[in-house]
mmCIF file of the N, C-alpha and C atoms, coordinates in Angstrom:
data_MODEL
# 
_entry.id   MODEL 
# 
loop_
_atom_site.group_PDB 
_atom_site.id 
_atom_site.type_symbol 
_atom_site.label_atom_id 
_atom_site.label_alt_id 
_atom_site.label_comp_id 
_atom_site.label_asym_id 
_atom_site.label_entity_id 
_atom_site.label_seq_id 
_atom_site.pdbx_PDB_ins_code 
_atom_site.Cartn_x 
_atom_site.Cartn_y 
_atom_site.Cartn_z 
_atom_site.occupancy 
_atom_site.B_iso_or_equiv 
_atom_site.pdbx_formal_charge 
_atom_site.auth_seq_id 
_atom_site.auth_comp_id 
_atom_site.auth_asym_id 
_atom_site.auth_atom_id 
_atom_site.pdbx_PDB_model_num 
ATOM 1   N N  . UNK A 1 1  ? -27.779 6.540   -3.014 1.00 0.00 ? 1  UNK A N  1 
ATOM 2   C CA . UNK A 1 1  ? -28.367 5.486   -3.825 1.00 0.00 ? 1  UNK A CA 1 
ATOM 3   C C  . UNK A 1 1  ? -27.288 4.457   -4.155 1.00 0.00 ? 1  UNK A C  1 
ATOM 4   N N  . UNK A 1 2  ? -27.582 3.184   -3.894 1.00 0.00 ? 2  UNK A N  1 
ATOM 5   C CA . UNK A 1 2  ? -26.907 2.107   -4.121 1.00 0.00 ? 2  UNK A CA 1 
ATOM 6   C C  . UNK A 1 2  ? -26.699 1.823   -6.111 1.00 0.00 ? 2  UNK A C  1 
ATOM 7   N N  . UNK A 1 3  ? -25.446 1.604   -6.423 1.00 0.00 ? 3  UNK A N  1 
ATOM 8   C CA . UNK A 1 3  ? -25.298 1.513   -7.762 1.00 0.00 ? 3  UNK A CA 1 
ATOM 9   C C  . UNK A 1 3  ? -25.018 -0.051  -7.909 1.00 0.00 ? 3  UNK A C  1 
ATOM 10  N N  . UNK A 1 4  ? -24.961 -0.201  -9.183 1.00 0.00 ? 4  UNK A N  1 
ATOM 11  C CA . UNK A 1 4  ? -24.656 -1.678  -9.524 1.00 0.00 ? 4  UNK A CA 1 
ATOM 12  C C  . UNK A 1 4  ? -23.624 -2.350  -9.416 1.00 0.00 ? 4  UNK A C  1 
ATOM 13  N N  . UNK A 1 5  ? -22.337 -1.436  -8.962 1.00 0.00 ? 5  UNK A N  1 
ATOM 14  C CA . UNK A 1 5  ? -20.969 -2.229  -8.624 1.00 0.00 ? 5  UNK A CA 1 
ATOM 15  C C  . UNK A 1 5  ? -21.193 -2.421  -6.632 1.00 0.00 ? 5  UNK A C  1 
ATOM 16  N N  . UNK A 1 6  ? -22.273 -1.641  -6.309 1.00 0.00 ? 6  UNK A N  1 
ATOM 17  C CA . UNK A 1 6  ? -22.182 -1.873  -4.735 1.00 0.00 ? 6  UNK A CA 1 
ATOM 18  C C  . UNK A 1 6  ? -23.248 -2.905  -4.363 1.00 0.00 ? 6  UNK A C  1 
ATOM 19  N N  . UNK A 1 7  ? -24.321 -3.270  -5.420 1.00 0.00 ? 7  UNK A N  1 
ATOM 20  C CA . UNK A 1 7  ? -24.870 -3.898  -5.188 1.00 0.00 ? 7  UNK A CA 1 
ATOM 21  C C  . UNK A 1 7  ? -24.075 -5.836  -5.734 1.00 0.00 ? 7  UNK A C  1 
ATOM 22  N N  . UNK A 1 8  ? -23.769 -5.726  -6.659 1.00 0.00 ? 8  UNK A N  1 
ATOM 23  C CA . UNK A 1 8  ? -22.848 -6.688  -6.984 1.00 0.00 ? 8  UNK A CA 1 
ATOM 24  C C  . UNK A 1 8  ? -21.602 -7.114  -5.855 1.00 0.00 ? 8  UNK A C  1 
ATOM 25  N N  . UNK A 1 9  ? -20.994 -6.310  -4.950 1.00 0.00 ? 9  UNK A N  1 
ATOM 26  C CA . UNK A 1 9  ? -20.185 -6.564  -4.001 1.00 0.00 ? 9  UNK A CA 1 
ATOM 27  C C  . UNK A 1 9  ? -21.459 -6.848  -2.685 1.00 0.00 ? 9  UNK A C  1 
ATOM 28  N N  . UNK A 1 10 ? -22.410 -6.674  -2.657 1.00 0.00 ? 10 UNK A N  1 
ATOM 29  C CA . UNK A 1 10 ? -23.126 -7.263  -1.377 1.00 0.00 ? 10 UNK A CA 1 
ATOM 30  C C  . UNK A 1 10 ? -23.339 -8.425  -2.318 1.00 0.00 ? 10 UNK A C  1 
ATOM 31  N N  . UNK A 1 11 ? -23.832 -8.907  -2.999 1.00 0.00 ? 11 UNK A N  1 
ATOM 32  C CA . UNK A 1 11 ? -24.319 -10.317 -3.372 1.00 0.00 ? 11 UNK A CA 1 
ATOM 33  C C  . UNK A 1 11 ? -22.866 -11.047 -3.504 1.00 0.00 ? 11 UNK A C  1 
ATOM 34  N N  . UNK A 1 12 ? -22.245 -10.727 -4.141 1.00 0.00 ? 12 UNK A N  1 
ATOM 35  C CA . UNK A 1 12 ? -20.354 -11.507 -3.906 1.00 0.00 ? 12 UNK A CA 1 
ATOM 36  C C  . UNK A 1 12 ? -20.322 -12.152 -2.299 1.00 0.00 ? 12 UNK A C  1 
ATOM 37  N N  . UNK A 1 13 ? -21.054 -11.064 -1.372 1.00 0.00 ? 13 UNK A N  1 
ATOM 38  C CA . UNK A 1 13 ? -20.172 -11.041 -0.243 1.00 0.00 ? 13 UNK A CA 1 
ATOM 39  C C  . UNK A 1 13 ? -21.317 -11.966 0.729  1.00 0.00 ? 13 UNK A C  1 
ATOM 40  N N  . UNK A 1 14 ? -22.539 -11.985 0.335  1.00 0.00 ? 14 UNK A N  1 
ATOM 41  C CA . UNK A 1 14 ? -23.635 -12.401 0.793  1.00 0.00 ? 14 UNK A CA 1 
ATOM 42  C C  . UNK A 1 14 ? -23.455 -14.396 0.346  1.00 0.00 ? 14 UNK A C  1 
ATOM 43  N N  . UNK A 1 15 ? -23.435 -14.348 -1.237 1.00 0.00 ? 15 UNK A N  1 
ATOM 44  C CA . UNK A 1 15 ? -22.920 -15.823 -1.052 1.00 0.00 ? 15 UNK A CA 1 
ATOM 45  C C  . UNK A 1 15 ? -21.397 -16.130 -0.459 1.00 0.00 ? 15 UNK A C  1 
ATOM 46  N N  . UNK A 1 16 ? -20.398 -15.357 -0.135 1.00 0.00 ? 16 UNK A N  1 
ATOM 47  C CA . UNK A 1 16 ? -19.128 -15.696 0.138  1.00 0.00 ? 16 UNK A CA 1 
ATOM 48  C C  . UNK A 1 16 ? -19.585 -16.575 1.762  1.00 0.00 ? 16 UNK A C  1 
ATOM 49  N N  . UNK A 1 17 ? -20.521 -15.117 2.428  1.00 0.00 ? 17 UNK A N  1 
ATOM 50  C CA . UNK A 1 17 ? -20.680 -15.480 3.531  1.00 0.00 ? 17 UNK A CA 1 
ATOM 51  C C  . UNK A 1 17 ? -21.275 -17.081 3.769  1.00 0.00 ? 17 UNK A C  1 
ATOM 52  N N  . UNK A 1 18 ? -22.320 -17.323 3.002  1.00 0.00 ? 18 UNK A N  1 
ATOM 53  C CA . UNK A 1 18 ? -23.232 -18.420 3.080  1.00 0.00 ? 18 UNK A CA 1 
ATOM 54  C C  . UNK A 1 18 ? -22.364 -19.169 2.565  1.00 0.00 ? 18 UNK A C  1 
ATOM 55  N N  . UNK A 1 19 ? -21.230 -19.505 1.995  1.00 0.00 ? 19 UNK A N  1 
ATOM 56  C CA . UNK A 1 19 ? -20.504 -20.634 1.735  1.00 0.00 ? 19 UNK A CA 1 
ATOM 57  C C  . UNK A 1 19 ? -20.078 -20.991 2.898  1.00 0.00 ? 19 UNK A C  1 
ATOM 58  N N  . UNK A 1 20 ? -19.263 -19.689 3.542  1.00 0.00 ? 20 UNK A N  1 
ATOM 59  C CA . UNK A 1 20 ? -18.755 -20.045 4.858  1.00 0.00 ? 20 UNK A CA 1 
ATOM 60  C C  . UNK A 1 20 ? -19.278 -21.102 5.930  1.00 0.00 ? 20 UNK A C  1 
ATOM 61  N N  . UNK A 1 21 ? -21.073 -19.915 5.874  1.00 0.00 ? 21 UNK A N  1 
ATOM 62  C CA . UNK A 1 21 ? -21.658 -20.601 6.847  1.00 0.00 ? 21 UNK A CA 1 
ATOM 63  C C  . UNK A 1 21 ? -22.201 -22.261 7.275  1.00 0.00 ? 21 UNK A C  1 
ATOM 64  N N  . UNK A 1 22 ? -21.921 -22.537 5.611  1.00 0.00 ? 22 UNK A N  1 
ATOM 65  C CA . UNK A 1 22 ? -22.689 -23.871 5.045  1.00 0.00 ? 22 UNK A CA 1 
ATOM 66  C C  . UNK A 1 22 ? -21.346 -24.923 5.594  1.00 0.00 ? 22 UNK A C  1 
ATOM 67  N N  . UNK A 1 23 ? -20.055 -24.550 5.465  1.00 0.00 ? 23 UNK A N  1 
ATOM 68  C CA . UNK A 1 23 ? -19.091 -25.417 5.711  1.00 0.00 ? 23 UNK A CA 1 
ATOM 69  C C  . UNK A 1 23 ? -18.940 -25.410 6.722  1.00 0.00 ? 23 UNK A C  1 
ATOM 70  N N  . UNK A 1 24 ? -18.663 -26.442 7.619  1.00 0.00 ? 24 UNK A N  1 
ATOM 71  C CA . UNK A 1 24 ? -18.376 -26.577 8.998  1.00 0.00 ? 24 UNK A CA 1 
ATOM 72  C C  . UNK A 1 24 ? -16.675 -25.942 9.003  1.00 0.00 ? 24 UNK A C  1 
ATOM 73  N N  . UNK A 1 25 ? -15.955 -26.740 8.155  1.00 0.00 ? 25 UNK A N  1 
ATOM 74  C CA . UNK A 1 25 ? -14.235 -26.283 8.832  1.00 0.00 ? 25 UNK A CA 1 
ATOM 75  C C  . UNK A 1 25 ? -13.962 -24.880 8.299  1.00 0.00 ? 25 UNK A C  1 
ATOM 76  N N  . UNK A 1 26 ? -14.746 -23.909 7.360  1.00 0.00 ? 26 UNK A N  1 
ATOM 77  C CA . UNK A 1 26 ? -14.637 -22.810 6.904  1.00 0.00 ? 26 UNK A CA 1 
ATOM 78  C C  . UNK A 1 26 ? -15.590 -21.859 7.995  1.00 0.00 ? 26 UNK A C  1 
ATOM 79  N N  . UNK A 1 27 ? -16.382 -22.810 8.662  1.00 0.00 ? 27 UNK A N  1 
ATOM 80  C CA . UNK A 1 27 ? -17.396 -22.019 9.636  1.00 0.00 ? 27 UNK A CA 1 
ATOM 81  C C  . UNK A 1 27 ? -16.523 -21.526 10.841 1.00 0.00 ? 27 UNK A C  1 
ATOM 82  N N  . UNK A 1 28 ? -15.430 -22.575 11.566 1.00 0.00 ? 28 UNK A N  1 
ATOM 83  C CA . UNK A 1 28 ? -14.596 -21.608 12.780 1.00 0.00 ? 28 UNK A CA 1 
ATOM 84  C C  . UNK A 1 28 ? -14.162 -21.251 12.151 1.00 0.00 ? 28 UNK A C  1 
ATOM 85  N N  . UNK A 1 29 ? -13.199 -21.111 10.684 1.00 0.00 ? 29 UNK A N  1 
ATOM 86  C CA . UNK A 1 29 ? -12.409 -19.813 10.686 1.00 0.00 ? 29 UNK A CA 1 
ATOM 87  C C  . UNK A 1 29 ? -12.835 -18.535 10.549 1.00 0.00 ? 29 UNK A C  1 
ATOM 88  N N  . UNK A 1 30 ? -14.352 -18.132 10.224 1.00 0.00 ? 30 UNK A N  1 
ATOM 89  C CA . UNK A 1 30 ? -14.861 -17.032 10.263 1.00 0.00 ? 30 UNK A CA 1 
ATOM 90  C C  . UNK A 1 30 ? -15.099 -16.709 11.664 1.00 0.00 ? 30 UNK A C  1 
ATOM 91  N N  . UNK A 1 31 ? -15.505 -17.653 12.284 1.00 0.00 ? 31 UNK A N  1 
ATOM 92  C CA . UNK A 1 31 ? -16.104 -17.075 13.634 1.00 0.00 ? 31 UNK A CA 1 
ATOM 93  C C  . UNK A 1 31 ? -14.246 -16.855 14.317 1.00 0.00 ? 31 UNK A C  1 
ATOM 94  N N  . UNK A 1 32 ? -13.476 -17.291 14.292 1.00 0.00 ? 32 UNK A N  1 
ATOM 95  C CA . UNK A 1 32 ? -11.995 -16.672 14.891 1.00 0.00 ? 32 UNK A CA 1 
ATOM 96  C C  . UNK A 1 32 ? -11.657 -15.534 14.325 1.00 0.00 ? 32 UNK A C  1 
ATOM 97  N N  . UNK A 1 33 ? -12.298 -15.417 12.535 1.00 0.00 ? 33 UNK A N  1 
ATOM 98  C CA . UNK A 1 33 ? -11.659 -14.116 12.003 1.00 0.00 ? 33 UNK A CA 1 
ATOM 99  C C  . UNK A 1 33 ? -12.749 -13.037 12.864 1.00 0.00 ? 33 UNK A C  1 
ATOM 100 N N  . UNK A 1 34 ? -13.433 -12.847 13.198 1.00 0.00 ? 34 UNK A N  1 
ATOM 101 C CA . UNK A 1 34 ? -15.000 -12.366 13.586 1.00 0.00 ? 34 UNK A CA 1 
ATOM 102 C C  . UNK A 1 34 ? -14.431 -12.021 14.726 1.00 0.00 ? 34 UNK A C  1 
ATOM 103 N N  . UNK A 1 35 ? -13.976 -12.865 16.115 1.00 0.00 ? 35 UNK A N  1 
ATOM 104 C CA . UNK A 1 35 ? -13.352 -12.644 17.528 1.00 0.00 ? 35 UNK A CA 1 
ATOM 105 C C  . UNK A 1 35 ? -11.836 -12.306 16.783 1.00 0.00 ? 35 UNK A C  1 
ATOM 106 N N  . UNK A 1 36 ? -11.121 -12.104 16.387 1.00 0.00 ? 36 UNK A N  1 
ATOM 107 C CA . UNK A 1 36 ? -10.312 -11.411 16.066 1.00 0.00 ? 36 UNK A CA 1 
ATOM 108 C C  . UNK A 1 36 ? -10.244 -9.932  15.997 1.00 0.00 ? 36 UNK A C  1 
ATOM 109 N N  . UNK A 1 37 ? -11.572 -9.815  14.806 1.00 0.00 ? 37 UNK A N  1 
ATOM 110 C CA . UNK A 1 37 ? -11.463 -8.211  14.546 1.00 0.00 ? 37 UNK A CA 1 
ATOM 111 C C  . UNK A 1 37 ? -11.819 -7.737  15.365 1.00 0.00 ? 37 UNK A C  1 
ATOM 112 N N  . UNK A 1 38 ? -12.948 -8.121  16.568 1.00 0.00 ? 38 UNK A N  1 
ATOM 113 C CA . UNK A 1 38 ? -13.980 -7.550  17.362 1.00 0.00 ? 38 UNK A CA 1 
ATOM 114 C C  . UNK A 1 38 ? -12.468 -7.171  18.673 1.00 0.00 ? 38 UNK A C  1 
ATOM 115 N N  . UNK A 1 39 ? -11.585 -7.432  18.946 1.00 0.00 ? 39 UNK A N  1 
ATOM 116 C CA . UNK A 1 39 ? -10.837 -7.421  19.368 1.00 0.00 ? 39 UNK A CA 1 
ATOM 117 C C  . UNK A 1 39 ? -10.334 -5.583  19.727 1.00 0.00 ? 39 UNK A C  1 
ATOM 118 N N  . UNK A 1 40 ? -9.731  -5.480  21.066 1.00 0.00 ? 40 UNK A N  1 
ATOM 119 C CA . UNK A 1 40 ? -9.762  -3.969  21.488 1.00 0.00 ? 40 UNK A CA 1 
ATOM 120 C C  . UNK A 1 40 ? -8.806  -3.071  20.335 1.00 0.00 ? 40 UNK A C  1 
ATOM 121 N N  . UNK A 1 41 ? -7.660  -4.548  19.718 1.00 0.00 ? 41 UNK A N  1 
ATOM 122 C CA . UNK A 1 41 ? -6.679  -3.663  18.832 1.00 0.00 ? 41 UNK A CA 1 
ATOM 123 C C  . UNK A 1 41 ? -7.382  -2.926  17.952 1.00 0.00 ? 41 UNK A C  1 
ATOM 124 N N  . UNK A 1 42 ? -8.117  -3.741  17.291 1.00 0.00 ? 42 UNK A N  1 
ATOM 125 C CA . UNK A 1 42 ? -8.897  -3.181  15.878 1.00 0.00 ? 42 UNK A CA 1 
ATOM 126 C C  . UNK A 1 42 ? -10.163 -2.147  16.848 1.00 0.00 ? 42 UNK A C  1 
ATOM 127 N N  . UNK A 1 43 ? -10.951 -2.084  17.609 1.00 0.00 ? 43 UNK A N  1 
ATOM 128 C CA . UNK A 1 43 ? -11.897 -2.005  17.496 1.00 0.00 ? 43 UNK A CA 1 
ATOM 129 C C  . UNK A 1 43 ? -11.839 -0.671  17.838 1.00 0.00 ? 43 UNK A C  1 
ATOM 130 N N  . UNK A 1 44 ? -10.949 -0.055  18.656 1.00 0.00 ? 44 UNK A N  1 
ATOM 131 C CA . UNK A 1 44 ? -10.606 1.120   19.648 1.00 0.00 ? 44 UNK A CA 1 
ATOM 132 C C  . UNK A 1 44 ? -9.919  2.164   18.412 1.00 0.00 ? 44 UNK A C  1 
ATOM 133 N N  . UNK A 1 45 ? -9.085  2.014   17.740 1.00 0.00 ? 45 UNK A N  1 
ATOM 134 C CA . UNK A 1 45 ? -8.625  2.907   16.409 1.00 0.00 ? 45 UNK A CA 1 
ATOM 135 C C  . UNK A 1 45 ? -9.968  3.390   15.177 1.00 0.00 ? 45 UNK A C  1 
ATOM 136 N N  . UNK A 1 46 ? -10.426 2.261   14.866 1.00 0.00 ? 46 UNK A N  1 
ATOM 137 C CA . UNK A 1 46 ? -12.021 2.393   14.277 1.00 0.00 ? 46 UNK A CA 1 
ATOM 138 C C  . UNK A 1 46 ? -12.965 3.661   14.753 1.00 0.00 ? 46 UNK A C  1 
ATOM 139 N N  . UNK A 1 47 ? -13.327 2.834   16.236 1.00 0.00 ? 47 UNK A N  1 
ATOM 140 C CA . UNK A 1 47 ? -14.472 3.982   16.823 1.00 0.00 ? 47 UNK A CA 1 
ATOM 141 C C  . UNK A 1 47 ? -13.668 5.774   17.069 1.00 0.00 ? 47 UNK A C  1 
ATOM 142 N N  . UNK A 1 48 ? -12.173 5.170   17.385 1.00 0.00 ? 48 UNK A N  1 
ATOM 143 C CA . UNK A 1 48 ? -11.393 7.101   16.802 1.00 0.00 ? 48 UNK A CA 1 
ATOM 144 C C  . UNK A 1 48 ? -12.013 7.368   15.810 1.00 0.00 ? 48 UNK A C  1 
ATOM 145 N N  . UNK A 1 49 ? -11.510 6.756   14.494 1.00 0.00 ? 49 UNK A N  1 
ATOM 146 C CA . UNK A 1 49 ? -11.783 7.073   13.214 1.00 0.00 ? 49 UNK A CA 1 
ATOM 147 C C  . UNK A 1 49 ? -13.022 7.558   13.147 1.00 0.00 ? 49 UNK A C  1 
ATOM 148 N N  . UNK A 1 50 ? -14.368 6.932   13.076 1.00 0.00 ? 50 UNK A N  1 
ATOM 149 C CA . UNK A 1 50 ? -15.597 7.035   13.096 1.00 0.00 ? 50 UNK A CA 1 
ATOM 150 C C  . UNK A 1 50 ? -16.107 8.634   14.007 1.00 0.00 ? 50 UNK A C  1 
ATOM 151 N N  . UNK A 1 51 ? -14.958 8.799   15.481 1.00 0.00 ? 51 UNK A N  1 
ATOM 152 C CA . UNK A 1 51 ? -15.878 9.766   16.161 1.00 0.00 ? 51 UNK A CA 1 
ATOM 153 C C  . UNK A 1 51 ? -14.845 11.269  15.485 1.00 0.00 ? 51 UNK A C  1 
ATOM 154 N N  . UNK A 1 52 ? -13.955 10.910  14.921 1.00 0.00 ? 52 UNK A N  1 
ATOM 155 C CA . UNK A 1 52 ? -13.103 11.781  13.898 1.00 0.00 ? 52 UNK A CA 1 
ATOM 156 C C  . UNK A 1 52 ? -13.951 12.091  12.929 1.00 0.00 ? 52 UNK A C  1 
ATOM 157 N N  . UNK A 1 53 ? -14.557 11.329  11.751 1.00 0.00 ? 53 UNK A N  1 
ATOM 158 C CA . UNK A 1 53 ? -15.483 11.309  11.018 1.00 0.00 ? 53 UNK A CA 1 
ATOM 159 C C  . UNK A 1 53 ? -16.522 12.365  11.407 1.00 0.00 ? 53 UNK A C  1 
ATOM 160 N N  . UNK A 1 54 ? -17.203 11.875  12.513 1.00 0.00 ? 54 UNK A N  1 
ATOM 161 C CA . UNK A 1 54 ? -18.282 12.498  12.346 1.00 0.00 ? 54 UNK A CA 1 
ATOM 162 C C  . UNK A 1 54 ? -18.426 14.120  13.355 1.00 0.00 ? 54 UNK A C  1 
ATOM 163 N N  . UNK A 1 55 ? -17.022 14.232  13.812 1.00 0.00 ? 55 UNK A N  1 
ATOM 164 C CA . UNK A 1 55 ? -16.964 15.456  14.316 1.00 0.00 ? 55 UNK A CA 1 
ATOM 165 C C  . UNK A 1 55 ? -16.723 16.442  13.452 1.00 0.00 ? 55 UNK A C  1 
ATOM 166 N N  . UNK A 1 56 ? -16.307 16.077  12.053 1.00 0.00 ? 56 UNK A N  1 
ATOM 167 C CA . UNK A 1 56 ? -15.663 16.436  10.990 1.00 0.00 ? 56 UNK A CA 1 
ATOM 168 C C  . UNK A 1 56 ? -16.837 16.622  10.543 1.00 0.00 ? 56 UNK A C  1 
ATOM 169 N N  . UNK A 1 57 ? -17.622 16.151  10.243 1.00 0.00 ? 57 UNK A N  1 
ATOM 170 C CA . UNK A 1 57 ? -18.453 16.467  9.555  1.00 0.00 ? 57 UNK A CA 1 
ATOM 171 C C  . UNK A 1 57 ? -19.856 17.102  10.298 1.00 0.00 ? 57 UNK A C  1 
ATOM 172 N N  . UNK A 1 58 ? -19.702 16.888  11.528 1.00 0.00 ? 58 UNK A N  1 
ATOM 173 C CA . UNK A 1 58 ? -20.391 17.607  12.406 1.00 0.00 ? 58 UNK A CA 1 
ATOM 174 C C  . UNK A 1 58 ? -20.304 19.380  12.043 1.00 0.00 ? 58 UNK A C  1 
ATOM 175 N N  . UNK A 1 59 ? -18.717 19.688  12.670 1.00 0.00 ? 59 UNK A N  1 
ATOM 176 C CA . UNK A 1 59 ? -18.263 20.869  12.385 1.00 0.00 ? 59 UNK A CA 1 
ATOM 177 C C  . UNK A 1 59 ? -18.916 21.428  10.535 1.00 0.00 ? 59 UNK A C  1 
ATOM 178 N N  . UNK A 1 60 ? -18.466 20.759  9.811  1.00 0.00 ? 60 UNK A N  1 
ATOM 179 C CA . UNK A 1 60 ? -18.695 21.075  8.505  1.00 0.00 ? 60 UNK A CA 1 
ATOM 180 C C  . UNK A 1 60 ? -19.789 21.822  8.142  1.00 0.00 ? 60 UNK A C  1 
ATOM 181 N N  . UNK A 1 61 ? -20.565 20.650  8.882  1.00 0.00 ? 61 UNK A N  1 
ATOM 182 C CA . UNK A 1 61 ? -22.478 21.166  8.520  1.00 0.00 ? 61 UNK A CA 1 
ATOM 183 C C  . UNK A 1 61 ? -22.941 22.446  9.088  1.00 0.00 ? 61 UNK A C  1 
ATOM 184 N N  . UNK A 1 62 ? -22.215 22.814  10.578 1.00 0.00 ? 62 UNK A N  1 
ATOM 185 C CA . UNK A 1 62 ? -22.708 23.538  11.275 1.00 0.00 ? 62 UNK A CA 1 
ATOM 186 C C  . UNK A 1 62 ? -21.979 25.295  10.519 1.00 0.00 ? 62 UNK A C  1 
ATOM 187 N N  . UNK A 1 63 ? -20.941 25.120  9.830  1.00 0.00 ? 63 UNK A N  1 
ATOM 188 C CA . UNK A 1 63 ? -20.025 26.131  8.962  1.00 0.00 ? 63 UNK A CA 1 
ATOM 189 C C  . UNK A 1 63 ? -21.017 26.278  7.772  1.00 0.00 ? 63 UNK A C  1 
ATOM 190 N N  . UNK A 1 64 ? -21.651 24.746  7.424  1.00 0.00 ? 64 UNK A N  1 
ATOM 191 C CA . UNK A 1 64 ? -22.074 25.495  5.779  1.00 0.00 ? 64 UNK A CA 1 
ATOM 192 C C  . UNK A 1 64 ? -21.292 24.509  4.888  1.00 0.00 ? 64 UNK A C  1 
ATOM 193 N N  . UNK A 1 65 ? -20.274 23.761  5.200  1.00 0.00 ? 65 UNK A N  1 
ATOM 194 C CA . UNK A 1 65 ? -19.574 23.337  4.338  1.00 0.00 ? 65 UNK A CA 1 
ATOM 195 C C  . UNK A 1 65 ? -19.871 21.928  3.820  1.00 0.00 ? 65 UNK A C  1 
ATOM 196 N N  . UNK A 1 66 ? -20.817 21.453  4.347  1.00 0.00 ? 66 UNK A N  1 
ATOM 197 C CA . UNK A 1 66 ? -20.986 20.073  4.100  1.00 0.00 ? 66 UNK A CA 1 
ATOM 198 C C  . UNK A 1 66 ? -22.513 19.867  4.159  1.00 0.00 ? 66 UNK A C  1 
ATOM 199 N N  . UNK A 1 67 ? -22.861 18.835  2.810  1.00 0.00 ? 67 UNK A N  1 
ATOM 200 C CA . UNK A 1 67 ? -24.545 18.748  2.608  1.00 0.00 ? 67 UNK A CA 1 
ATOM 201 C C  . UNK A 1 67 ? -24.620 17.418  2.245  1.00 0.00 ? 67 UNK A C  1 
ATOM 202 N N  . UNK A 1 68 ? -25.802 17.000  2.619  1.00 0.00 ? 68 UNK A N  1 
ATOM 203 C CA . UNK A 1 68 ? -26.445 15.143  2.541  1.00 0.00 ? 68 UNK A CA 1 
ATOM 204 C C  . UNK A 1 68 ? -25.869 14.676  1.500  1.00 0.00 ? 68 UNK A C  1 
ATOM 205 N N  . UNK A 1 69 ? -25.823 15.422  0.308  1.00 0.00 ? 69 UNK A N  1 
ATOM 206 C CA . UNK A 1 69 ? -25.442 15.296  -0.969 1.00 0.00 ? 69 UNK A CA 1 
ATOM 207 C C  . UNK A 1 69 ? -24.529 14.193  -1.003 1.00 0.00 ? 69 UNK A C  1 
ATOM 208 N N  . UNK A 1 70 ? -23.691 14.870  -0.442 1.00 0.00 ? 70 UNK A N  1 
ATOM 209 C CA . UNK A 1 70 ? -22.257 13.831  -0.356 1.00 0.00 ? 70 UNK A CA 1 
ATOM 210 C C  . UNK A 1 70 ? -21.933 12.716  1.016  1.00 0.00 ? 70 UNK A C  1 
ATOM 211 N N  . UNK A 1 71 ? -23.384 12.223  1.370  1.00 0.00 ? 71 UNK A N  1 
ATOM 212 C CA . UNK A 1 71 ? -22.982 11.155  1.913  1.00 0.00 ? 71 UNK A CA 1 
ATOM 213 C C  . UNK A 1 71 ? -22.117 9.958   1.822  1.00 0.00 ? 71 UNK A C  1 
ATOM 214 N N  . UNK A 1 72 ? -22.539 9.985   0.666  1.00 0.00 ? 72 UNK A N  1 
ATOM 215 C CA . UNK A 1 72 ? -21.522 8.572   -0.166 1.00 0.00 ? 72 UNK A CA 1 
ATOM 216 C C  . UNK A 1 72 ? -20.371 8.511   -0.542 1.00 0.00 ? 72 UNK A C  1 
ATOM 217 N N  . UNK A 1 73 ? -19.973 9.993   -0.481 1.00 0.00 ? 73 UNK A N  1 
ATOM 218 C CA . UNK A 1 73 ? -18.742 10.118  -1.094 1.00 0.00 ? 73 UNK A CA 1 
ATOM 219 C C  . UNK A 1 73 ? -17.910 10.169  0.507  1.00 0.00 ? 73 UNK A C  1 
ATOM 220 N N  . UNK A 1 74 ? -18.586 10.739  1.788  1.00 0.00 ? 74 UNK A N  1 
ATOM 221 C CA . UNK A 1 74 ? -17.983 10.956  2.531  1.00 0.00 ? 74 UNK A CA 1 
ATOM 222 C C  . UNK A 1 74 ? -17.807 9.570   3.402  1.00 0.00 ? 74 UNK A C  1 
ATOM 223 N N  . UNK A 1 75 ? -18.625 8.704   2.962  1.00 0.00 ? 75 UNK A N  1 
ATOM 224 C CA . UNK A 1 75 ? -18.491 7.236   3.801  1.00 0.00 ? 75 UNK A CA 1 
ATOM 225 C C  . UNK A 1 75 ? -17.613 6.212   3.004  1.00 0.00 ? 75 UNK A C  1 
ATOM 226 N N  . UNK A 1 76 ? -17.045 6.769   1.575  1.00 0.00 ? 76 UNK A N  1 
ATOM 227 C CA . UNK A 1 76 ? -16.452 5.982   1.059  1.00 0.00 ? 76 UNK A CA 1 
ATOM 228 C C  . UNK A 1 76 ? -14.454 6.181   1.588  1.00 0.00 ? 76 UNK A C  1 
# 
């Protein structure tokens, strides 16, 4: 369940974005920061992380050790 400090950081981040989008010379620097991240450096360590993640928690579930419960805590 979404709380009020996570919902307050999507609306922060929702107008941050739409400022961006609204300005033309603030508009390429998102789209360079955007082809930046999408980039093999960043993107290839991530999807580790992520298939780390969820083998981890793969294993967990299948032991007993891990329940839905703590989704949130485990994606934070």
């Amino acid at each position: 369940m979404i709380d009020n400090r996570e919902w307050a950081f999507l609306i922060y981040l929702g107008a941050g974005l739409g400022l961006f989008l609204l300005l033309g010379s603030l508009r390429s620097i998102l789209f360079e920061a955007v082809r930046i991240v999408l980039s093999p450096v960043f993107v290839i360590p991530v999807l580790l992380m992520a298939g780390w993640v969820v083998g981890t928690v793969f294993a967990a579930v299948r032991i007993g050790w891990w329940e839905a419960e703590v989704t949130m805590a485990t994606a934070e």
